[in-house]
N, C-alpha and C positions, 0 to 999 in steps of 0.2 A: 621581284623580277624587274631587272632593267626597263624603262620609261614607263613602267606602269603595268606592264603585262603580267600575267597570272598567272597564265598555263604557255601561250607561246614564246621562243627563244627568238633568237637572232634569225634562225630557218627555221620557221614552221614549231609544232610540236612532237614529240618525240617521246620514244620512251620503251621498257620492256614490254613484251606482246605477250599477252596475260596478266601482267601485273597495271602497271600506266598505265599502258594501250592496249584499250580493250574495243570490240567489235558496240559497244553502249556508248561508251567514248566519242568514236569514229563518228556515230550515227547523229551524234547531238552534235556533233560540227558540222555535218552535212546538214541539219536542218536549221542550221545558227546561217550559215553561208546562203542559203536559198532563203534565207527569209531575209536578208540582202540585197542580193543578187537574182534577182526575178530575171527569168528566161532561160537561155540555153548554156547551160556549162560543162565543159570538157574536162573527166576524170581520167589520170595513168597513175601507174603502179611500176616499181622496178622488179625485180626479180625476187624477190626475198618469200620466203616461204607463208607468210602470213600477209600476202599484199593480195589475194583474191578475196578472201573474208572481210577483210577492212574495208577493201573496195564497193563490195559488195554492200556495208553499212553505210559508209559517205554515201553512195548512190541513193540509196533505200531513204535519208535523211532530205537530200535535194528533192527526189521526188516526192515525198508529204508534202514539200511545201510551194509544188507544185509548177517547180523545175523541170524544162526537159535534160536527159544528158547523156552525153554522145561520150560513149565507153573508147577508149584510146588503146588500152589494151597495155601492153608491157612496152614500154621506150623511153628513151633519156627527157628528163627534166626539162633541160634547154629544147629537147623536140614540141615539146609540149607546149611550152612555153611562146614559142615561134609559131606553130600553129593556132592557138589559141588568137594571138595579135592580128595572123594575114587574114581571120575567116573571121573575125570581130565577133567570136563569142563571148559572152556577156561575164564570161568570168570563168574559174576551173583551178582543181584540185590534184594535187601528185600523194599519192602513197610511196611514200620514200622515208628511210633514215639515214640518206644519202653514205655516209664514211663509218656509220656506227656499226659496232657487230652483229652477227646475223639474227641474235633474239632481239633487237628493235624493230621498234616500223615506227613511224609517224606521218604526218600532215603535212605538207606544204599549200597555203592557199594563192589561187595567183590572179592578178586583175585582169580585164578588158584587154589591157595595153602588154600584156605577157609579163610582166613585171610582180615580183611579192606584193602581199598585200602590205600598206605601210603598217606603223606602228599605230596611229591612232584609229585606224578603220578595226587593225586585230583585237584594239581594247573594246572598241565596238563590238565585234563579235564573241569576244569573251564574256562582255556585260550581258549578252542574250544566253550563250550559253551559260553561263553561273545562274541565270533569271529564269532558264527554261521558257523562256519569249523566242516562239516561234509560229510563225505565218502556216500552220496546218492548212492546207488545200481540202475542198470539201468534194465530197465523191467523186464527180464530174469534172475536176479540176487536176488531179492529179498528173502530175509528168512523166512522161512518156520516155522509154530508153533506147538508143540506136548503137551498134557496135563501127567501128571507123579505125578498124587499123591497119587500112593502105594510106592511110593520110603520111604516115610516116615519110614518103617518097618527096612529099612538100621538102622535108628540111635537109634531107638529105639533097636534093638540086639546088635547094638553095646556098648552101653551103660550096655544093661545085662549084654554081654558075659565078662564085664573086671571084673567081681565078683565072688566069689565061686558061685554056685548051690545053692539054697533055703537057702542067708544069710541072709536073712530078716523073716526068720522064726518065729513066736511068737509073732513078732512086729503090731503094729498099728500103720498108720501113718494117718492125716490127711492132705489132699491135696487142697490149691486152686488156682487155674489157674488164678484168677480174670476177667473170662469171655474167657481169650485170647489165643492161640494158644494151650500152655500147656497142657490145659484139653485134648488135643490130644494124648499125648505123657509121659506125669510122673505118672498118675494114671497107665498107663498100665507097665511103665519100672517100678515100687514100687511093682506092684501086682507078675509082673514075677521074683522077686527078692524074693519073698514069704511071702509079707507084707499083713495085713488085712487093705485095702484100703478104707477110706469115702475119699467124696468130698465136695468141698461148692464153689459156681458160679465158678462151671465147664461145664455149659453153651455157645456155644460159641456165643455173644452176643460183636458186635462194640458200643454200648451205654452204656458199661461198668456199670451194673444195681447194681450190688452188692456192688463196692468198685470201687473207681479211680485204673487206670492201677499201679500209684507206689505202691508198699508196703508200706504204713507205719504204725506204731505200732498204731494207732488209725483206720485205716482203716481193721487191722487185728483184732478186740477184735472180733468180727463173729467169727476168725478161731480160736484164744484162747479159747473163749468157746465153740467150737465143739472139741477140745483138751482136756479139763476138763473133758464137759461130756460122752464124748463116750470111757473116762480112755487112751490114745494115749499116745504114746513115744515121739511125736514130731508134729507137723504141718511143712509146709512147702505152702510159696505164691511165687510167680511169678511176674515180674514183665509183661507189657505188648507184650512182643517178647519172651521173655521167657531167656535170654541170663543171669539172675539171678537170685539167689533164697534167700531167706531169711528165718527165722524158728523163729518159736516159742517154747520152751522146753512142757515138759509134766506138769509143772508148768502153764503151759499159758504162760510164760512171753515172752516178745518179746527179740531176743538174737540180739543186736548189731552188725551190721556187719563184725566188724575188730573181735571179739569173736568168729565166725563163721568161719573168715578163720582161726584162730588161731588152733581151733578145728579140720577140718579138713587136714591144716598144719601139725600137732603133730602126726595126723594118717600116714601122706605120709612121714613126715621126717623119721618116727619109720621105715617105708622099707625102705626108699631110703637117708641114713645117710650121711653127709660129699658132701652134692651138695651146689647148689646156688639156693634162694628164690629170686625171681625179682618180685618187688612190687613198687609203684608209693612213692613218699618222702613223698605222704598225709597218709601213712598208720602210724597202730599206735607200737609201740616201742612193743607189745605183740608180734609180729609178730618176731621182733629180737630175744628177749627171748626165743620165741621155738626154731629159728632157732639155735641157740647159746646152748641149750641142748641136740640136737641133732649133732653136729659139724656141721651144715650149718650156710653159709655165708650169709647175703641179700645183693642183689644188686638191687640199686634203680635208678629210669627214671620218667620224668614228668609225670603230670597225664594224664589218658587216656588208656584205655584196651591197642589202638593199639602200643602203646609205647612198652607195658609192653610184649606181643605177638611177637613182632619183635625185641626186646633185647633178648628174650629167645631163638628165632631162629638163632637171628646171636651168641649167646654164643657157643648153640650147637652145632653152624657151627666152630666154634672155637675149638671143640673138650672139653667144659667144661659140666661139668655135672650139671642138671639143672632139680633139684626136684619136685618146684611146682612154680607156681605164681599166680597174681590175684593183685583186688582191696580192699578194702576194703568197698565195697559195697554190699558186695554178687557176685557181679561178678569174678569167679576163674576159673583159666588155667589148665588145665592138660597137660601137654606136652606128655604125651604117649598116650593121646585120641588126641587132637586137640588142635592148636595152638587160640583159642577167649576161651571168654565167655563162660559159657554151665550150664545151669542153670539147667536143667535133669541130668545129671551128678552130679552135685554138692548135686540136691536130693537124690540119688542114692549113694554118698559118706558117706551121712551122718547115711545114713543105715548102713554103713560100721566100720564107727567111733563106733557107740553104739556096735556093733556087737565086735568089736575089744576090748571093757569094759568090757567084760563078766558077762553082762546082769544090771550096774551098769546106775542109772536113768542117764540121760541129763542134769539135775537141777545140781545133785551132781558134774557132771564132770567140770560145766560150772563155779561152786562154786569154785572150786578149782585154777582155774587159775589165775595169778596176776591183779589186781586190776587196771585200770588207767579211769584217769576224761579227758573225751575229751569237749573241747569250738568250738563250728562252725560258724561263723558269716559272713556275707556278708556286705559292704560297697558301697554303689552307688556313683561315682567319674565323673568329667568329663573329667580326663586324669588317668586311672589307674596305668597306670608306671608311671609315675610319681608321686603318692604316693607309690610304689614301693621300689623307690629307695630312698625318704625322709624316709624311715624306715630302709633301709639298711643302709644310712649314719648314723641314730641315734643309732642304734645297732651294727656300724663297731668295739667295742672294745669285742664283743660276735664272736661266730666261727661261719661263714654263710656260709652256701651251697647255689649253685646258679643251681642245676639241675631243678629247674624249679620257679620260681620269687625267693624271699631267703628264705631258712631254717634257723630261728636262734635256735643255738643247744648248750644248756647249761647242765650239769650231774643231773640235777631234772624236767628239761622241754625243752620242743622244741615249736616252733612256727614256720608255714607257712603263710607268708603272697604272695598271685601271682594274676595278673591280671585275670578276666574271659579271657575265650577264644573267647563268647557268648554275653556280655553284657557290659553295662559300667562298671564297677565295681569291687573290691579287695574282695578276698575269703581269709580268716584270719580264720586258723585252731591251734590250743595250746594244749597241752596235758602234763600231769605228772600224776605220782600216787597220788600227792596232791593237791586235788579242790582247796587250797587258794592259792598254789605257781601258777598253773593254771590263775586261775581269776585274780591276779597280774601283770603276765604277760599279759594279754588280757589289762588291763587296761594305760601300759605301752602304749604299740602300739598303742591305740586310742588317745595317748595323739598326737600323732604323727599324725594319720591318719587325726584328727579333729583340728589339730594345734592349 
């Protein structure tokens, strides 16, 4: 496992529910984590049909060791997340497998600061849990449970209040949650923004009826044509925790992820001129471009939200100024709301962007921006670095970055090739504004990959 981990991924741990992830499981993280995390910690769950059982064991784990903790009940990631930071509880747990299908669940564990726990704290808690080193509370000791799920309204204001009064005015949006927490919380922060609000499986529904919990452009044509017909500005889906958002224009079409942060990028550079963009090296060179029109610099970190989340904190802690950041997944940071993910926000930004066009379509805006052809492939190996690095030796006369497997970085195209963190296998990303210098490239590297 990537930097040392054993059981947890990039988010959290995950897994089938009955097989992996079991309610035994569950229970010895909950008591790996409070025996930590002394005091009070906030547990949520998203929709999925096995997230009150599990729940129910993380808790049961916290309290032996003598934790109290304050049940959240069913809401987005990023809710949780923001709560947990404004009321300074000492730490807390999501039951989530965020994008995965509906037999997953897993863990996400989060700190103090509403932020993932890092990588050396989770090796931390892996060595207790593989040790079964846990701080058992003794009769008298034991932690107490309280239920708290009007707290929800916290993040929902707080996400209005960072907006003018009624800027969403005149707009349509079309919203779908895809069964999961969301339909909780972004219909209602669109409506209070002054949008005319549909929805489509917003439902909250763990068998996931409508659409698999990830967005993708094929599971979205539902919300494209409730876009069409109901004449909307925008759609906007969810993924299953809600920590990302993704859109479809007024067009229907489905908007690329790196396009979308680029969009909303170009809104926050236009305030906040001459900072730093911190973005993972998988994002795409649009993301430079804006930066680079507005005098922002991008500063890049392996992939992985929490990378990008705790480079922007220690910047800031540096005294650097530090405008926006994000993935290129839909998942984006605001640093004057909160340091993760925030996939309400990000729907609520994008009301923002159009608003800031002065009343100019989404299609038109999205037409306008530069052009690039992304390749995404994945390779199943039985030593990943080690084809790694036979690509890096075959491309050491190219400029290579090593912030996370290698960048090969030439002035018409770049290519990522890096082991999973999750799987056997090499993730091989390429990108130019030109599909044949692109595909070229791609073909280069499997020469390599396939020897």
């Amino acid at each position: 496992m990537r930097n040392g981990k054993r059981m947890f991924g990039t988010n959290g741990v995950r897994g089938v529910v009955g097989e992996r992830m079991t309610p035994a499981l569950v229970l010895k993280i909950g008591a790996a984590l409070g025996s930590m995390r002394k005091g009070t910690i906030a547990v949520g769950r998203d929709t999925r049909t096995s997230g009150e059982a599990l729940a129910h064991a993380l808790k049961a784990g916290l309290l032996m060791t003598g934790c109290d903790v304050v049940d959240m009940g069913i809401l987005p990631t990023p809710a949780l997340q923001y709560i947990i930071k404004t009321n300074r509880f000492d730490g807390g747990a999501m039951i989530t497998a965020s994008h995965n299908p509906p037999e997953y669940n897993g863990v996400k564990v989060i700190e103090a600061d509403g932020t993932e726990m890092s990588d050396d704290e989770i090796i931390r808690l892996e060595d207790r849990f593989f040790a079964a080193e846990f701080d058992a509370a003794s009769w008298d000791s034991v932690g107490t449970e309280t239920a708290a799920p009007d707290r929800l309204e916290e993040y929902i204001r707080a996400i209005v209040n960072h907006f003018p009064a009624g800027i969403g005015e005149g707009m349509t949006v079309v919203v779908d949650p895809g069964s999961g927490p969301a339909a909780l919380t972004t219909p209602i922060i669109l409506s209070r923004m002054g949008c005319r609000v549909h929805t489509i499986n917003a439902r909250l529904d763990g068998t996931f009826p409508g659409r698999m919990p990830e967005p993708t452009p094929n599971g979205l044509k539902p919300l494209s044509e409730m876009v069409l017909a109901t004449g909307a500005d925008f759609g906007v889906a969810h993924d299953g925790d809600a920590d990302r958002a993704v859109f479809v224009d007024n067009k229907g079409r489905y908007i690329e992820e790196n396009y979308e942060f680029g969009l909303v990028e170009d809104y926050v550079c236009d305030r906040n001129p001459d900072g730093l963009i911190v973005t993972p090296v998988a994002t795409s060179r649009l993301i430079r471009d804006i930066a680079e029109k507005h005098g922002c610099t991008v500063d890049y970190t392996p992939v992985g939200s929490i990378y990008v989340a705790r480079r922007m904190i220690e910047l800031i802690g540096k005294g650097d100024k530090v405008s926006f950041g994000g993935e290129g997944n839909g998942g984006l940071i605001y640093p004057d709301h909160q340091f993760c993910r925030d996939g309400g926000m990000t729907a609520a930004m994008m009301v923002a962007v159009l608003a800031g066009h002065g009343g100019r379509r989404l299609s038109d805006i999205l037409d306008g921006l530069p052009a690039y052809h992304l390749v995404k492939e994945k390779h199943h190996a039985r030593d990943p670095a080690a084809l790694v690095r036979a690509v890096e030796e075959a491309f050491s006369g190219d400029t290579i970055e090593k912030i996370d497997g290698i960048k090969i970085v030439r002035d018409d195209v770049w290519a990522l090739v890096r082991a999973s963190g999750t799987e056997p296998m090499i993730r091989i990303m390429i990108e130019s504004k030109d599909p044949d210098v692109a595909e070229t490239m791609y073909r280069e590297i499997m020469q390599v990959v396939t020897g």
